[in-house]
LOMAR-539965 format. One record per residue (C-alpha): residue number from 1; residue in three letters; x, y, z. Coordinates in nm, 3 decimals. Example, Ala and Ser with C-alpha at 12.3 -4.5 7.8 and 13.67 -1.06 7.14 Angstrom:
REM LOMAR-539965
NODE    n  res        u        v        w
NODE    1  ALA    1.230   -0.450    0.780
NODE    2  SER    1.367   -0.106    0.714
***
This chain:
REM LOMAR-539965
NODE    n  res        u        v        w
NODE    1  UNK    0.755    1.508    0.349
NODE    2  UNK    1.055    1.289    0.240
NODE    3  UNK    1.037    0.892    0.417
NODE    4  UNK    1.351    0.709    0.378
NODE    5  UNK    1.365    0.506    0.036
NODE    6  UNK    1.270    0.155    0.199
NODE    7  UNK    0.975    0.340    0.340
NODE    8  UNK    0.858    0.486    0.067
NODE    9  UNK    0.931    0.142   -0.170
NODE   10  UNK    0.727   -0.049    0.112
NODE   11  UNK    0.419    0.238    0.050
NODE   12  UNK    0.445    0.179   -0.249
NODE   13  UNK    0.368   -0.223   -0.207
NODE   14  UNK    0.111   -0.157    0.027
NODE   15  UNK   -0.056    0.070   -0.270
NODE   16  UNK    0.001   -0.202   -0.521
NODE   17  UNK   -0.156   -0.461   -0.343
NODE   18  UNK   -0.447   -0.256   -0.218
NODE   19  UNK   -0.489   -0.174   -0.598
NODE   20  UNK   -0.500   -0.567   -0.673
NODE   21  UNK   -0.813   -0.569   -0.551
NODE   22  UNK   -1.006   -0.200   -0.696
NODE   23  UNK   -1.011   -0.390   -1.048
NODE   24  UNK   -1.338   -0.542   -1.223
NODE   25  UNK   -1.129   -0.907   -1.175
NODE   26  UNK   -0.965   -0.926   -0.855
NODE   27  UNK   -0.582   -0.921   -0.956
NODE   28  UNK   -0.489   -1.180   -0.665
NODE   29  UNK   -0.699   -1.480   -0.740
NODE   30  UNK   -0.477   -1.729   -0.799
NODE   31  UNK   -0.168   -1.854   -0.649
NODE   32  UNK    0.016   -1.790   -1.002
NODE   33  UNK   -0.132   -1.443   -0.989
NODE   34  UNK    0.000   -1.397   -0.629
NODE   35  UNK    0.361   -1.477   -0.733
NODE   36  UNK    0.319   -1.224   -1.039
NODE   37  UNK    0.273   -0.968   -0.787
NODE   38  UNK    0.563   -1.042   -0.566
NODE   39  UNK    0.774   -1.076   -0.851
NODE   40  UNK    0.652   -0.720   -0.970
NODE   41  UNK    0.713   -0.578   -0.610
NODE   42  UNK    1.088   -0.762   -0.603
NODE   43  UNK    0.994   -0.943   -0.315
NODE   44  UNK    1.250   -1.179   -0.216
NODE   45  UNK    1.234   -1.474    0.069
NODE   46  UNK    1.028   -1.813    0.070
NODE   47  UNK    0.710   -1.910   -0.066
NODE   48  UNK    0.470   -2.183    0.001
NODE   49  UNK    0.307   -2.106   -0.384
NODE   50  UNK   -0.023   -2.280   -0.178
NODE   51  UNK   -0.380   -2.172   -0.135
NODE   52  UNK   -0.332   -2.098    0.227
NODE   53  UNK   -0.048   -1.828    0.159
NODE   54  UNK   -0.287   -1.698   -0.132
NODE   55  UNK   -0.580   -1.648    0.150
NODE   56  UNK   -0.318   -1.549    0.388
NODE   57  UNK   -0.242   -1.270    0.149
NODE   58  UNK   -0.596   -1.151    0.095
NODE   59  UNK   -0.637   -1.138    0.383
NODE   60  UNK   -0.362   -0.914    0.494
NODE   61  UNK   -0.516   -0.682    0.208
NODE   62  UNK   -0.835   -0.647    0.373
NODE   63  UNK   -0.616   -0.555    0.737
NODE   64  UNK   -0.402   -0.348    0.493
NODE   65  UNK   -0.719   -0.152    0.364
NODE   66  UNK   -0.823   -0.097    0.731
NODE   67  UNK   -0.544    0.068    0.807
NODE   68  UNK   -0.532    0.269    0.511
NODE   69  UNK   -0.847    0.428    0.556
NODE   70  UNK   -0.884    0.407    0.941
NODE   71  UNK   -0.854    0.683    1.236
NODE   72  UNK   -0.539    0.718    1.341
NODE   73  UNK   -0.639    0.515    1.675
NODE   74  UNK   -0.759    0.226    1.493
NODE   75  UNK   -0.424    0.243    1.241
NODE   76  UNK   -0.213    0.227    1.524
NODE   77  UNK   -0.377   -0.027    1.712
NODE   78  UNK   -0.405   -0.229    1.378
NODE   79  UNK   -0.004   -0.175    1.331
NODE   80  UNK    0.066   -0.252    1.660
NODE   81  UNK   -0.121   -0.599    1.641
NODE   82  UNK    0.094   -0.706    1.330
NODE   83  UNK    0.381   -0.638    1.445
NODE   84  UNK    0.308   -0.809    1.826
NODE   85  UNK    0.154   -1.098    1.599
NODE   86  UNK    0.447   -1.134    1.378
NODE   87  UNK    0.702   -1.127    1.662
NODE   88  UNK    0.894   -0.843    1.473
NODE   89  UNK    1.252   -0.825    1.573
NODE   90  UNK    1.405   -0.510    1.420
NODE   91  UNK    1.758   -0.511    1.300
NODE   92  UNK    1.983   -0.291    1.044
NODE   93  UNK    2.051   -0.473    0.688
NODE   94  UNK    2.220   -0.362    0.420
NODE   95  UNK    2.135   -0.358    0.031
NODE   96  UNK    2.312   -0.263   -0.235
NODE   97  UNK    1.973   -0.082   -0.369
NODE   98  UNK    1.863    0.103   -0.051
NODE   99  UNK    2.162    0.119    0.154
NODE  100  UNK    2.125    0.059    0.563
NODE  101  UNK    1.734   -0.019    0.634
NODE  102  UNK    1.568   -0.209    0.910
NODE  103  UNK    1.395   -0.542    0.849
NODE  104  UNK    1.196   -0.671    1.140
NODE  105  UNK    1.167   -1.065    0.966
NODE  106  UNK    1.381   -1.276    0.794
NODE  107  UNK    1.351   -1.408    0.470
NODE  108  UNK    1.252   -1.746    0.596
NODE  109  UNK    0.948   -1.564    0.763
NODE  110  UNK    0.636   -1.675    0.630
NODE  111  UNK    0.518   -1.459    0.337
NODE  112  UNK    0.212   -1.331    0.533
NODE  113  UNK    0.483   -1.245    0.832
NODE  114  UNK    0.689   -1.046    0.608
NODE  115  UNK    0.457   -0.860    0.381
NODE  116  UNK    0.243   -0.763    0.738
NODE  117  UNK    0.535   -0.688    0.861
NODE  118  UNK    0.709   -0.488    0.600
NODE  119  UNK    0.389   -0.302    0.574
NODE  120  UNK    0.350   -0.243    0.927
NODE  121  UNK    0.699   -0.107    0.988
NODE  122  UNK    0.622    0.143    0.658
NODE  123  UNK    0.299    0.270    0.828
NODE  124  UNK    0.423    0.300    1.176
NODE  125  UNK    0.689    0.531    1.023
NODE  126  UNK    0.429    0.745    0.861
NODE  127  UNK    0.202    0.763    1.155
NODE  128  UNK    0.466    0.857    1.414
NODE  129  UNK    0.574    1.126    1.127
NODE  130  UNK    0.194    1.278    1.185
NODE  131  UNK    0.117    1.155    0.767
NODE  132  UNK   -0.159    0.993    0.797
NODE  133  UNK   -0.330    1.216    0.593
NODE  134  UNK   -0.080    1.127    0.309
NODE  135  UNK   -0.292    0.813    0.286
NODE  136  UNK   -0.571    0.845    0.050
NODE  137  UNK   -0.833    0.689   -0.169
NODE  138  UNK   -0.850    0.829   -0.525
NODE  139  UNK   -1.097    1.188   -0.579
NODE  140  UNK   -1.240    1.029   -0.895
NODE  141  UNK   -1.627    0.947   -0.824
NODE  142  UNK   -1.616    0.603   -0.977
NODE  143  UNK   -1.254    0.503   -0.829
NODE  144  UNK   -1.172    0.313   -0.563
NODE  145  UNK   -0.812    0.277   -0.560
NODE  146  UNK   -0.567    0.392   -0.259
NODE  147  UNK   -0.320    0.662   -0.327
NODE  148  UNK   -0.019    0.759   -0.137
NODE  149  UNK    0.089    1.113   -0.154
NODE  150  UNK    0.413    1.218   -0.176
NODE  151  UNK    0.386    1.558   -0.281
NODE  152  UNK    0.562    1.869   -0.093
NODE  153  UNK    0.196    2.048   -0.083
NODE  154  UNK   -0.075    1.718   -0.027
NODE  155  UNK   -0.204    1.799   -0.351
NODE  156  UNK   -0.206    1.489   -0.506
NODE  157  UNK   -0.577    1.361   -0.540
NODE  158  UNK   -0.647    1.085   -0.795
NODE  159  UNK   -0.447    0.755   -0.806
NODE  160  UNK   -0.211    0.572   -1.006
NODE  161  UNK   -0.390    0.340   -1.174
NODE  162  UNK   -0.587    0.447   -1.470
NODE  163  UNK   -0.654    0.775   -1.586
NODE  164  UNK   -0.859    0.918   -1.315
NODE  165  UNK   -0.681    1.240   -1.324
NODE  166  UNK   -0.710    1.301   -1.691
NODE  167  UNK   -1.101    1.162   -1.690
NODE  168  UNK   -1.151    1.453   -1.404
NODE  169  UNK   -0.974    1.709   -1.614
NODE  170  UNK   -1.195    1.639   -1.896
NODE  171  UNK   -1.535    1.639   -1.676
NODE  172  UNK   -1.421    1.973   -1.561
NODE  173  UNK   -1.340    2.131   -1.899
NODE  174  UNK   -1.688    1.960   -2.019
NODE  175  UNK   -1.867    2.141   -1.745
NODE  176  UNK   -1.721    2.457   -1.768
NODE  177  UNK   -1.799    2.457   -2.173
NODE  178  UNK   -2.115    2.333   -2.136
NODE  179  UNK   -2.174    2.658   -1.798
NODE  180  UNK   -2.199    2.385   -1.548
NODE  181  UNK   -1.949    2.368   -1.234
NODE  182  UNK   -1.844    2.072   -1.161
NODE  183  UNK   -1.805    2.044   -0.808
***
C-alpha cells in the first residue's frame, strides 16, 4: 500500500515522536529538547518554546500512542475527537517538496493544534484505507518502539530505532546452533 507522500512524511512524525518516549531518558523532556524534535521533523509554524506547549506535546504522545495501538473503533473515535477539538478546516496547499496536499490548520495554529492535527489527518487516511494493521509495535521482546509498515507484503516486524532486527537475527542463528528454536 502506497499513501500519498504528505501521508506517509506525517507517519513518519507520528513514529518519531512515539519513539521519543521508548528510550531509557525520555527524549522530550525539555522545552529545548522539544524544539530539537520539530526541527528534526521540519516542522514549520509558531512556537510558544514554554512548558505548557512541552506538556501539551506529551500529552498528544500519550493520545498518539492510543491510537496507535487501539481497535479500530477506539482509533477512529480518538481521530475524530482531534480533529472536532482542533476545529480542522481542510484546504489544498502547495509545496515545493510534496506538491498539492491538504492542511487542515494554519501555521499560526497552536503547536498542539497542528501536530494533533497533522497526525490525525495521516491516520484517518490510513484507517479509511483499511491499514490499520500497518501500525505496529516492534517484534523484539525487549522493544517498545512503534513501527509503521510500508512494505508491499506487511512483513516488516521490528522498528527503526536500534538494532532490533539484527539482535533477533542473531538470537535466531544462536538458537538454531545451539538446537534450540527460537520461537
Amino acid at each position: 500500500m502506497t499513501f500519498a507522500p504528505d501521508i506517509e512524511a506525517s507517519l513518519k512524525s507520528v513514529v518519531n515522536l512515539l519513539n521519543t518516549e521508548v528510550q531509557i531518558v525520555d527524549m522530550l523532556s525539555t522545552v529545548a529538547d522539544l524544539d530539537e524534535f520539530l526541527d528534526a521533523e521540519n516542522f514549520a509554524g509558531s512556537r510558544a518554546h514554554n512548558q505548557a506547549e512541552l506538556r501539551s506535546i506529551r500529552q498528544l504522545r500519550s493520545q498518539l500512542k492510543n491510537i496507535w495501538t487501539g481497535t479500530e473503533e477506539e482509533s477512529v473515535f480518538r481521530v475524530n475527537a482531534i480533529l472536532r477539538n482542533a476545529n480542522a478546516q481542510p484546504q489544498l496547499i502547495k509545496s515545493e517538496s510534496l506538491g498539492y496536499h491538504l492542511h487542515a490548520t494554519t501555521n499560526s495554529t497552536p503547536l498542539y493544534d497542528r501536530m494533533a492535527v497533522d497526525a490525525a489527518m495521516a491516520l484517518a487516511e490510513v484507517i479509511r484505507s483499511g491499514g490499520l494493521q500497518r501500525l505496529r509495535i516492534c517484534a523484539s521482546a525487549d522493544c517498545e518502539a512503534a513501527l509503521l509498515d510500508l512494505s508491499r507484503n506487511r512483513s516488516k516486524l521490528y522498528c527503526d530505532t536500534g538494532n532490533c532486527a539484527n539482535r533477533e537475527h542473531v538470537r535466531a542463528y544462536r538458537a538454531r546452533k545451539s538446537g534450540k528454536s527460537s520461537r
